[in-house]
C-alpha positions in Angstrom: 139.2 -18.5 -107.0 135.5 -19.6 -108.5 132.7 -17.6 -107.2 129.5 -19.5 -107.5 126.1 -17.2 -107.0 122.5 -18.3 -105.6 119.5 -16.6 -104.2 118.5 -18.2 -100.5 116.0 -20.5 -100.6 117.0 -21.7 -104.2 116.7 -25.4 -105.0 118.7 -25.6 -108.4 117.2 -27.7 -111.0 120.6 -28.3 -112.9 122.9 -30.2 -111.8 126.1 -28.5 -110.8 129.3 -29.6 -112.6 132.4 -29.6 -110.9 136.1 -30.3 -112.5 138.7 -31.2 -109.9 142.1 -29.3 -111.5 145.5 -30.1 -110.0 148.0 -27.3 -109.3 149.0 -26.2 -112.4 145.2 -25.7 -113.4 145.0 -29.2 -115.2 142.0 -31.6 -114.7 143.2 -34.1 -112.6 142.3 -37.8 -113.4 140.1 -39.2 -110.8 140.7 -43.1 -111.3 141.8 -43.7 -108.0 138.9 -42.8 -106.5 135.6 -44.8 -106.1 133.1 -41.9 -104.3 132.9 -38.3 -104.0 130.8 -36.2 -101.6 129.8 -32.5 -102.3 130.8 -30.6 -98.3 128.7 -27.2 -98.0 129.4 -24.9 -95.2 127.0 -21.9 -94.3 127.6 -18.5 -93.3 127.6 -19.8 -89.5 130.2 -22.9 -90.4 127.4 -25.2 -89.8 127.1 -28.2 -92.4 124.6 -29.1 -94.9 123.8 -32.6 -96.0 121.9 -33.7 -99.1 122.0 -34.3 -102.8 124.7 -36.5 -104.1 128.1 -36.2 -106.1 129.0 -38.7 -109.0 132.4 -39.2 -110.7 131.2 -38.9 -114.0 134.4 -38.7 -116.2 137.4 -39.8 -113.8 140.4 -39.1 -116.8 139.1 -35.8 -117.3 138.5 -34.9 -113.6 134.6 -34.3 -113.7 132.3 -34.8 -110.8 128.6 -34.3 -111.5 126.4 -32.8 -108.1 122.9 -33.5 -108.0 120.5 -30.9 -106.1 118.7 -32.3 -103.2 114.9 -31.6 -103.1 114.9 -29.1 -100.2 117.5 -26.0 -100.3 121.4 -25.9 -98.9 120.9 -22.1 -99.2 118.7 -21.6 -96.7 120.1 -18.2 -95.7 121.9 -15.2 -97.4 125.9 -14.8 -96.6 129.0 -16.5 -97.5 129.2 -20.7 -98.2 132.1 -22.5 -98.8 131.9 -26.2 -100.9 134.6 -28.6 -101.8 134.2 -32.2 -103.2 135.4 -35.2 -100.9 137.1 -37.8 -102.7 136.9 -40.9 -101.0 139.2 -44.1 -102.2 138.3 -47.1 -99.4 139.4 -45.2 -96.4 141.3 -42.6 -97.2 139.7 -39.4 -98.7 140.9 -36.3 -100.3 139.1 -32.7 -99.8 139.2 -30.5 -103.0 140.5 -26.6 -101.7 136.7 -25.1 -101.3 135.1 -22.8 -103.5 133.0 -19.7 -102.6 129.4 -19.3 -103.0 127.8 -16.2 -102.2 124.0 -16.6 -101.2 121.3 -13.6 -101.7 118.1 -12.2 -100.5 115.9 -12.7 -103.1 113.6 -10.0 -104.7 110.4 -12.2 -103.4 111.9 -11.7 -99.0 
């Protein structure tokens, strides 16, 4: 499982890129979908909003996040995030991925 690092109170200034994989580890093609939404869940399993997620390369599986101007991170402990893939009205949630969030030297 990917382990993604940040300090709390981080805004990232580059953007995060995500490949979706299928079972076997392959990137998995993306055509059928037309939208994709980057989920983040804090240490208290409450929901952050902002930024936004582009399919930037659907045959090779590559979603492109784009750091919202305010943190996600606004605490340390253990996220989760996972990429909604939305086709119409049905949607797909990629298995989530762990970022670990921590104090930084300047708290």
């Amino acid at each position: 499982m990917t382990t993604l690092e940040y300090v709390a109170g981080s805004v990232p200034v580059e953007q995060l890129s995500i490949t979706v994989q299928d079972e076997n580890g392959n990137a998995r093609n993306l055509s059928a979908y037309s939208g994709a939404t980057l989920l983040v869940s804090g240490p208290d399993e409450v929901g952050r909003t902002g930024g936004s997620a582009v399919i930037t390369d659907a045959a090779n599986g590559l979603v492109t996040f784009t750091w919202p101007e305010t943190t996600l991170f606004d605490v340390p402990g253990d996220y989760r995030i996972a990429l909604k893939l939305t086709a119409g009205s049905a949607a797909d949630t990629t298995t989530p991925i762990r970022v670990v969030v921590k104090r930084g030297l300047e708290d």
